[in-house]
Each structure stands twice: as C-alpha cells, then as structure tokens.
C-alpha positions as CSV (number, residue, x, y, z in Angstrom):
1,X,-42.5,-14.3,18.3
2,X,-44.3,-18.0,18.9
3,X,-41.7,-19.6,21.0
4,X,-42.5,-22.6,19.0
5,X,-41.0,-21.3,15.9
6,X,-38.3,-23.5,14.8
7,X,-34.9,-22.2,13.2
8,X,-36.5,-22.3,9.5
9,X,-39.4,-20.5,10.6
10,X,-37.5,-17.9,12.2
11,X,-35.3,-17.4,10.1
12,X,-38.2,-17.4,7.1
13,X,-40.0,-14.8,9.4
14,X,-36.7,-12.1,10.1
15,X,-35.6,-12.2,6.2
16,X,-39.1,-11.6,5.5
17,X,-38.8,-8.2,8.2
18,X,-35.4,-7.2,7.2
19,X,-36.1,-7.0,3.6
20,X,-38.9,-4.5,4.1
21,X,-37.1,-2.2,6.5
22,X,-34.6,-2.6,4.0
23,X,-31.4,-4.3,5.7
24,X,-29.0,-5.0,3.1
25,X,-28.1,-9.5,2.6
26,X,-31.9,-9.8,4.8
27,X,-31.1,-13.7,5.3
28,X,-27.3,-13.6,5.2
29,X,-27.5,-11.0,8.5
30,X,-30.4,-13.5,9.8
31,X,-28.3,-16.3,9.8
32,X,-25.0,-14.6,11.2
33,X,-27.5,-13.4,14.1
34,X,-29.0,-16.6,14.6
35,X,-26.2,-18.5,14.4
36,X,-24.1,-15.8,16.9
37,X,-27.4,-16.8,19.7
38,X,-27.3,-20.8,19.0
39,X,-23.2,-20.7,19.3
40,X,-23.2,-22.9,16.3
41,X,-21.6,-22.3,12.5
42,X,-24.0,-21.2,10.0
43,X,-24.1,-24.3,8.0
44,X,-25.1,-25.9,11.4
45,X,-28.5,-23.7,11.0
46,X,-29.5,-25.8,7.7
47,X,-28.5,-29.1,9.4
48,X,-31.3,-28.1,12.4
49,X,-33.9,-26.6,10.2
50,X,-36.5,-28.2,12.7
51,X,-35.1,-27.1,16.3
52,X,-37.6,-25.0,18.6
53,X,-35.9,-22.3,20.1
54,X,-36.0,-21.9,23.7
55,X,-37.6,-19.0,25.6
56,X,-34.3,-17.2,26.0
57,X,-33.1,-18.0,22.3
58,X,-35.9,-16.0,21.2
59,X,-35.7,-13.0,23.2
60,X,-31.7,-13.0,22.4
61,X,-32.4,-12.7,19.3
62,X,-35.4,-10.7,19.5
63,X,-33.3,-7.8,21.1
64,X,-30.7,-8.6,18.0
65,X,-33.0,-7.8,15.4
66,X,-34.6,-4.8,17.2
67,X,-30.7,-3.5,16.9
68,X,-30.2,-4.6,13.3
69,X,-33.5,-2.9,12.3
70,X,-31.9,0.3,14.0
71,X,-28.6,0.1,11.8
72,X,-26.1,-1.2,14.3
73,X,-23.6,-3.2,12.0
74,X,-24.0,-7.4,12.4
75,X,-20.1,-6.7,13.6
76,X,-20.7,-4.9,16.5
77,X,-23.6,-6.9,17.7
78,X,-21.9,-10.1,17.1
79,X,-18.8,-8.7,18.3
80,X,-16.8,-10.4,15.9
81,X,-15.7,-10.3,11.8
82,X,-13.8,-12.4,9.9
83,X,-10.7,-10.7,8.3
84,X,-8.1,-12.7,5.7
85,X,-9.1,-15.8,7.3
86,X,-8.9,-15.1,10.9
87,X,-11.3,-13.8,13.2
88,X,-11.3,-10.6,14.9
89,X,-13.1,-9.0,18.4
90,X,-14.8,-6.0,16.9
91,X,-15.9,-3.1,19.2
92,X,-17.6,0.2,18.4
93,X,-13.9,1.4,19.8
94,X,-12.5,0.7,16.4
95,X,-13.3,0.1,12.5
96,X,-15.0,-2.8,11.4
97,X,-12.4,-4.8,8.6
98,X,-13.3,-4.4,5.4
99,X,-12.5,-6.7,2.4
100,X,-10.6,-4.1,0.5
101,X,-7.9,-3.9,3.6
102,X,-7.0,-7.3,2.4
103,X,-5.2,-6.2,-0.6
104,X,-3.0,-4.6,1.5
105,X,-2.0,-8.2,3.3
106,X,-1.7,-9.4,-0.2
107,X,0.9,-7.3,-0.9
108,X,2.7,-7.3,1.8
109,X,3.0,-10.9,2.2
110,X,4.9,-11.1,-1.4
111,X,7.3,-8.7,0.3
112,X,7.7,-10.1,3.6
113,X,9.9,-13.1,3.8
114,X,8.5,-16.6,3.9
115,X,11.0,-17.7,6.4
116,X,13.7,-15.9,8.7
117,X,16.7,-17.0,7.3
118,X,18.0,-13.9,5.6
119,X,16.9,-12.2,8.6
120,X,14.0,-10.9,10.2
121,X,11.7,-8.3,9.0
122,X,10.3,-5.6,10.8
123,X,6.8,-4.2,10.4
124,X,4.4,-1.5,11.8
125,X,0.8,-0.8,11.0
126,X,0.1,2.8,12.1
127,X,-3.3,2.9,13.3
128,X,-4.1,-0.4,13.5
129,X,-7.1,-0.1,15.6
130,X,-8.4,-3.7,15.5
131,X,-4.9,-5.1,15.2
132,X,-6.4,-6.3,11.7
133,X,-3.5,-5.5,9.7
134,X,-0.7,-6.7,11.5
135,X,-2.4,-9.7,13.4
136,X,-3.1,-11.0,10.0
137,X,0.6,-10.8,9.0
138,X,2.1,-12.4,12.1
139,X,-0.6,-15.1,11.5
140,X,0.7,-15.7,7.8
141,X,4.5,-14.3,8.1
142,X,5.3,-16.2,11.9
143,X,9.2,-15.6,13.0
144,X,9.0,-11.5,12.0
145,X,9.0,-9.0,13.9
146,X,5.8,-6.7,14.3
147,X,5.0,-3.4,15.8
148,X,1.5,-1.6,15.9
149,X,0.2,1.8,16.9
150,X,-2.9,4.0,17.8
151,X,-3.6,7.0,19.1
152,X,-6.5,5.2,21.0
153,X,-5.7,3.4,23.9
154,X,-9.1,1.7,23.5
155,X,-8.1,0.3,20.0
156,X,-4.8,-0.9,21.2
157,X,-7.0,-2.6,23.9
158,X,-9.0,-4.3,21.3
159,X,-6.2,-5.2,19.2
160,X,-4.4,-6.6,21.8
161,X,-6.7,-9.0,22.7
162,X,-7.0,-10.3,19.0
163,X,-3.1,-10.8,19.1
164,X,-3.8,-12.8,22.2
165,X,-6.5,-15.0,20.6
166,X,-4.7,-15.5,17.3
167,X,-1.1,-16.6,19.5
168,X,0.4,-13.8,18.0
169,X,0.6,-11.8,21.1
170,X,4.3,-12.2,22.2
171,X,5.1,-11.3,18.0
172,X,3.9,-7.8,18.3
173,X,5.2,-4.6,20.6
174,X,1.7,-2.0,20.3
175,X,2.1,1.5,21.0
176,X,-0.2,4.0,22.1
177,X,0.2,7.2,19.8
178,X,-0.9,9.6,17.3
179,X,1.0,8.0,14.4
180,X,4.5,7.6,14.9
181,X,4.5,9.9,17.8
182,X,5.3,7.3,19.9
183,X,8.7,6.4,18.5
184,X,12.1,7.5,18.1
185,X,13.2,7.9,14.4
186,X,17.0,7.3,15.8
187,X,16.3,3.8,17.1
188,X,13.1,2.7,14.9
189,X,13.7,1.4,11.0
190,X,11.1,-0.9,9.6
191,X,11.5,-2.5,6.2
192,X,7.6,-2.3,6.1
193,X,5.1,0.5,6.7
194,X,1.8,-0.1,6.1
195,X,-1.5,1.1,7.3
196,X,-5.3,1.8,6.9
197,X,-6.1,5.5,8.1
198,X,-9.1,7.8,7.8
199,X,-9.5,9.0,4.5
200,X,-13.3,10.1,4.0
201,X,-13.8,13.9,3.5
202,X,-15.5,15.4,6.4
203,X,-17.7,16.7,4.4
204,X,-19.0,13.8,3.2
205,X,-19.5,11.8,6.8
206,X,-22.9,13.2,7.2
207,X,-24.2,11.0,4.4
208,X,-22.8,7.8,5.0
209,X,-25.0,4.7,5.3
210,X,-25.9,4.9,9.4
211,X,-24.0,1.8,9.6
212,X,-20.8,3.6,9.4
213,X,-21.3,7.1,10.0
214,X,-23.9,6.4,13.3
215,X,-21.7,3.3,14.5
216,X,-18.3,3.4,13.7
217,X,-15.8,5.5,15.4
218,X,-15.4,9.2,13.9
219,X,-11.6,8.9,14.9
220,X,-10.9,6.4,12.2
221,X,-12.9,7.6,9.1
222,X,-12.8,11.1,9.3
223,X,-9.8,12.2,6.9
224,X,-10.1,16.2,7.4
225,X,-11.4,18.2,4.2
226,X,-10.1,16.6,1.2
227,X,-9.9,13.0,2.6
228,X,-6.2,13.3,3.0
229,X,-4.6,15.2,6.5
230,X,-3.4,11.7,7.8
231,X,-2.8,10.5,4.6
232,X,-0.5,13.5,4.1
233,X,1.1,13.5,7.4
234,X,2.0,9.3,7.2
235,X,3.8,10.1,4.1
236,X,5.7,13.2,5.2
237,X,6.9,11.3,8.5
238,X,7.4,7.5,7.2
239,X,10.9,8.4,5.4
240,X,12.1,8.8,9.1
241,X,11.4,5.6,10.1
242,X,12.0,3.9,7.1
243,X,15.0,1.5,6.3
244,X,16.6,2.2,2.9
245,X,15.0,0.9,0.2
246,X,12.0,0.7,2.6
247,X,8.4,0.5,1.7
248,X,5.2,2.2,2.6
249,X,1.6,0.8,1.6
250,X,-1.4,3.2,2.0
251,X,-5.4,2.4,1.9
252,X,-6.8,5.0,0.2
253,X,-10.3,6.5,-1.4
254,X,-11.2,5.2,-4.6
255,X,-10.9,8.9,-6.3
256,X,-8.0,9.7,-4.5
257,X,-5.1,8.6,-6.7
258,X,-4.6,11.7,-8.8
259,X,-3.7,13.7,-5.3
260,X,-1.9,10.6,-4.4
261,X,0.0,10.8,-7.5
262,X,0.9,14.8,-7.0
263,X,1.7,14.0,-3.5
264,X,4.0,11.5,-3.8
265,X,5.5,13.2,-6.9
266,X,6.1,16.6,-4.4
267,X,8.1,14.5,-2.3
268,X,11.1,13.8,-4.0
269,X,12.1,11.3,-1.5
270,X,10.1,7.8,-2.8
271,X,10.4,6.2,-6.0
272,X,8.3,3.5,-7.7
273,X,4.8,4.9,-6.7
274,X,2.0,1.9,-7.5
275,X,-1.5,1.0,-7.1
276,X,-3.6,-1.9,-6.2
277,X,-6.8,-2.2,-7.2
278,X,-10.1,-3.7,-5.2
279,X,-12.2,-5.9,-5.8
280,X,-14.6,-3.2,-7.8
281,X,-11.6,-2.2,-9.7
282,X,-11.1,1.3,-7.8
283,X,-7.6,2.2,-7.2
284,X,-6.9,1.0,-3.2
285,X,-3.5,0.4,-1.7
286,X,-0.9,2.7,-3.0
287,X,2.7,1.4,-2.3
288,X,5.8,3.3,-2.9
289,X,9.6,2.5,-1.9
290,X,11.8,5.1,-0.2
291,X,14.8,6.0,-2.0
C-alpha cells in the first residue's frame, strides 16, 4: 500500500480486494475496518475522503485486512458489535449478537414493566455469554432486577465488562454455571426466563461459513444431534425456577418449531406456546407461560 493513499483511495482499493476473495458487504467491512483504525464514526470517513493515512494507519489496517481476507468476523477484529442499540465488547470467548436475538428484547420489553411501581421484576438470561440479552434489557427496563448465567467463566468475564460500560453493572448478579446449575430452585423465582442457547445440529457445524464455525466458540452453537440437548434441558428445568404464571422465551432454529411444538406439548406443565418470527420470516423466539 502507497502510504500516500488517502481514505477514498483506500477504501476504493480494499472493496475492490474483498469483493474478489469474496467477503460478503466488501465496502461496508472496509469502512467498519477503517473507521475501527482512524477512531472516528463511519460517516466521518465520507467527511475526510482526502486524508493521507499515516505510516502506522496503513500497516493497522493492513494486518486488518490480511485477517478479514482469512474469515475472522469484522466483530472480533474490531472487538465490538452493536446490539439493540447499544454496543457490546465482543471476544472469540463468546457469540457474536445477531439481529434475530433482538426479537427476543422485543418481546420481552412488552412484558417487562415500564416502571417499578407494581413491583420489580426479576429476570435471568441463561447463557448470556456477551451479557447481550440482559444488558440490553437493564438498558431499556432500568429499576428491575436482573440475573445472568454461563457455564463459561470467560463469557461472564466479557459480559461483565459490557454491564460495566453500559452503567448497568450494579443492576445485574452473573453466575458462573451450566444453566441453572448455579442456583437454588427454593430461593430463585423469576417472572422472566429468557435465553439464546446453542441450537445448530452437530452435524451440521462442519459446513458453516468459516466465519462462524472457524471463529466463534463451539460451546455456544453446538446444540448436540438434532439442534435441541440444551434446548430440551432449559425447558425441562425452567418450571423450577419459574414464578407462577411465569414466562420462558427461547431462540431457536428456523426448522425447529415442529419439535418445539411436540416438546412443549409433552410437557404438560406450560400453556400458551407462541412464536416470533425474524426478520426472513422463519419462526425464532418461541415463548410459552408456565401454568
């Protein structure tokens, strides 16, 4: 690279390269690199179309798009995603958010109280690995009260430190734990139980864009054979720690809600089983309500 090259030219030049690798959104991923080196917003990079970059700019971003071009996700190397509106640490200790997740916010802020005045809710997110989940409803919901667990200690870590940086920190007690190992179903009840676990067949992992199945943790996309072990085992154990009249939201696979369906129906415990659809229209979030 010409250290002379000026932000337009560079960024001309590394949409030009990532389209014929191919990287998927070439001069989206340019920018959000870019922009990650200068410290600057994206629509900043059109407002300075003419700025040389400096020696070091260059070779920062250089050693950016050498890791782009090898499938690392934009995520990881920037070390940060935007989730609901607020932004997130991301490490290759956790899942990346996805925009689908966000249904599940949706929904649970029309359940969750706009104010505290009838009381306060409580809320848990089992596995919340980058504290996506319930950061983004202690953001939205302030004045509840919000619980998260992992079985990673990493991930709580990580989600931790996005609490902190959102001033959510003192609103949510994190456990470290395979699901709701960590608790005690005599002292815990939560009004809410939502959560975003693994729920890709092992069998289909080997043939997952290198993005996810290279990069992102095995721990939190690997759902066992059929896509549903955790799924299965978050169902069967929520009732426990569920108030009456209590609700439990699910992500799930976009072919999954048939064995959803027969799941939920087997358990004679919930009532009201519904789904929400993503933005593609695939069945998503399935929420039931314990009897």
């Amino acid at each position: 690279m010409n250290p002379q090259w000026t932000i337009l030219k560079i960024l001309q030049w590394t949409t030009s390269y990532f389209k014929s690798h191919p990287i998927d959104s070439p001069r989206l991923t340019a920018e959000l690199l870019l922009s990650h080196v200068l410290d600057i917003n994206r629509i900043d990079l059109y407002l300075r179309f003419d700025q040389p970059l400096t020696r070091h700019e260059l070779s920062e971003y250089k050693g950016f798009i050498k890791r782009r071009i090898s499938r690392e996700p934009v995520a990881y190397i920037t070390g940060s995603r935007e989730f609901f509106g607020v932004d997130f640490n991301v490490t290759p200790d956790v899942l990346i958010p996805r925009p689908e997740t966000e249904f599940i916010v949706e929904e649970s802020l029309k359940l969750i109280p706009a104010d505290t005045s009838s009381g306060c809710f409580r809320v848990i997110d089992v596995g919340t690995g980058s504290g996506a989940l319930i950061v983004a409803l202690a953001v939205n919901r302030p004045g509840h009260r919000y619980f998260a667990s992992d079985i990673s200690e990493k991930a709580i870590v990580v989600a931790g430190k996005n609490a902190f940086q959102n001033d959510v920190k003192e609103d949510i007690r994190f456990f470290v734990g395979e699901l709701f190992c960590a608790l005690n179903s005599d002292d815990w009840k939560f009004d809410l139980i939502v959560s975003n676990p693994p729920y890709i067949p092992s069998y289909q992992i080997a043939g997952l864009a290198p993005e996810v199945g290279k990069y992102e943790p095995l721990l939190a996309l690997d759902g066992g054979a059929d896509g549903l072990d955790v799924v299965v085992k978050i169902i069967k154990d929520a009732p426990l720690f569920l108030k009456k009249n209590g609700i439990l939201m699910i992500e799930i696979g976009f072919d999954q809600r048939q064995r959803m369906e027969k799941i939920v129906s087997d358990d004679s415990r919930y009532a009201e089983l519904t789904f929400i659809r993503d933005y593609s229209g695939h069945d998503r979030v399935a929420q039931m309500r314990l009897k």
